[in-house]
N, C-alpha and C positions, 0 to 999 in steps of 0.2 A: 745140681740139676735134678736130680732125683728127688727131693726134697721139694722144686717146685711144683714136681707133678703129680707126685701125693696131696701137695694143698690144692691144686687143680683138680683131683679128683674129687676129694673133699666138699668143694666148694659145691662143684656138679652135683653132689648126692644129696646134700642140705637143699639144693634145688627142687630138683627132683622130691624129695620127701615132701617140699612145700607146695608145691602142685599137684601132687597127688595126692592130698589132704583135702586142696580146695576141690577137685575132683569127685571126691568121697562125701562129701556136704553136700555140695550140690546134688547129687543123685538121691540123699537122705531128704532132704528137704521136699525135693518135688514129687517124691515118693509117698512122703508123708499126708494123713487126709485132713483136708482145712478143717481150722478149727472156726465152728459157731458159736455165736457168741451166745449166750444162754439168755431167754428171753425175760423180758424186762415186764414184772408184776404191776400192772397199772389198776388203781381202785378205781371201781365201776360207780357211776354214781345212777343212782335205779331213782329215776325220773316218775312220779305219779301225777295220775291225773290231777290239777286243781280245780276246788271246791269254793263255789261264792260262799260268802259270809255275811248276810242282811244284818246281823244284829252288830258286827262290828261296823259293816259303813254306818248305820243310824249313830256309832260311836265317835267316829272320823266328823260324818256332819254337825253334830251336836258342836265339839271342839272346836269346826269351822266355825259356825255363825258365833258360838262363844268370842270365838278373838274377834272378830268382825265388829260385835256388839262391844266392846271391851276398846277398840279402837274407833267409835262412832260411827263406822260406815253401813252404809246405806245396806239394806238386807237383801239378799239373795234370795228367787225361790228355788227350792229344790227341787230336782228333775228326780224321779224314785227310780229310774230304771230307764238310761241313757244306753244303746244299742252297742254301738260304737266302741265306748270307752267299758262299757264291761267284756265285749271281744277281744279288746285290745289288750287290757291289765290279764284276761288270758291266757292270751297266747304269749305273753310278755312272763309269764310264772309257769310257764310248761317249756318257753325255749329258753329264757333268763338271757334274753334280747330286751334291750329297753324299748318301753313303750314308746309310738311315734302319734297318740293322739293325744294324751293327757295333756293338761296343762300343766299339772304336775305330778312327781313318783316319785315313791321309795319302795323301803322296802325294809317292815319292823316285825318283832318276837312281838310286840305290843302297842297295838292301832288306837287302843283309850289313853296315849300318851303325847302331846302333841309333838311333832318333827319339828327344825328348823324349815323343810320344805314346806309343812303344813303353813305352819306362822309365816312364811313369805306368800304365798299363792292369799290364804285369808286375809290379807294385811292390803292386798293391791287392791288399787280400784282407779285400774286408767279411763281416763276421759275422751271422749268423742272428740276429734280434731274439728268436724264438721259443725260441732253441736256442745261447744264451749257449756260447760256444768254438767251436761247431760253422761253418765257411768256408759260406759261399753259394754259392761257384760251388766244382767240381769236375771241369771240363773246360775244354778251349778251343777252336779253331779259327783257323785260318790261310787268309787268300784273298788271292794277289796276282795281280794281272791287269799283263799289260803292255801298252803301244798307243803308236801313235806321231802327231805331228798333224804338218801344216804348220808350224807353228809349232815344234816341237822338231826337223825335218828327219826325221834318219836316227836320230836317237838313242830308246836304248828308254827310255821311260818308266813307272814301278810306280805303280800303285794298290793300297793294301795295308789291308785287314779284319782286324780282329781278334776275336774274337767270344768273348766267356767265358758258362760257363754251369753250371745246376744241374745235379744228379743226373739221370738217365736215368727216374729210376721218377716225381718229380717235374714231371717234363716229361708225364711219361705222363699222371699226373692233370693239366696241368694243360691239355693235349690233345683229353682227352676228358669233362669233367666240370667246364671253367669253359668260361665263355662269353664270344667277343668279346676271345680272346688275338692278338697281333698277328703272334708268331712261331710260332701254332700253322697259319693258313693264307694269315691276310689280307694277308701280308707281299706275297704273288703278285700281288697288284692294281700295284701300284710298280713289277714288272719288266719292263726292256724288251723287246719279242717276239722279237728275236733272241738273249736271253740266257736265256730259257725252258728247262730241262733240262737245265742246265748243269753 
């Protein structure tokens, strides 16, 4: 009998010991001050102004009418300084948001070399539905912006527009006599304030 209630005590005190452990923790724990996690080093990338660059678009155009001439098609004139599409390649190299007016973009270390972008845009020449033979567009434009980040260092880097387009008198109609065209004003809402008048 004696014997059982030694192991009965026994049992109780190994009890006892185990709860008043878990007891002991817990009061360490919430005692304890949260630990923060240490913050996380994220590289900055230091965004500058972008700078046009007239002697590489003349470089871009030249390589346009090249393949154009190289594939028979009808010539293009060239617009020297299109509003729109130099705001737009911009603001498009200051926020590195793709461009929403170009007809076409990239983005090269080197604009005297031709893209596969370039050789598609110079290479087309769709045709008037209305006006069977007759090309659609009839002009072009060139916008290369350059800009440099953190991330590229010291080296310059091109943001390059290409923009094709109709007739001069078509534009005119379609400027002042449809409504809710995108390149006739609304395009100015997209650019960004420091590439305003550019």
């Amino acid at each position: 009998m004696g014997q059982v209630i030694i192991a009965d005590m026994t049992l109780h005190s190994r009890i006892s010991f185990a709860g008043l452990a878990v007891i002991v923790t817990a009061v360490l724990v919430s005692a304890a001050p949260p630990q923060v996690p240490a913050p996380t080093q994220h590289r900055k990338t230091v965004q500058v102004m972008p700078e046009p660059d007239k002697s590489k678009e003349d470089d871009v155009a030249k390589l346009f009418e090249a393949i154009r001439a190289e594939a028979k098609l009808p010539r293009l004139r060239r617009i020297k300084h299109r509003a729109q599409l130099e705001q737009d390649i911009c603001t498009s190299a200051l926020t590195g948001v793709r461009p929403k007016i170009s007809s076409a973009f990239y983005t090269t270390a080197n604009p005297q070399s031709a893209t596969l972008e370039l050789r598609t845009i110079a290479s087309s020449n769709p045709v008037d539905q209305y006006h069977p033979g007759r090309p659609v567009n009839e002009r072009y434009s060139v916008a290369v912006w350059k800009t440099r980040t953190s991330q590229t260092e010291n080296a310059d880097y091109y943001w390059v527009g290409i923009g094709t387009y109709g007739s001069a008198v078509g534009e005119f109609v379609d400027c002042h006599f449809t409504d809710d065209v995108h390149y006739c004003g609304k395009w100015k809402e997209s650019i960004a304030r420091s590439c305003r008048g550019k």
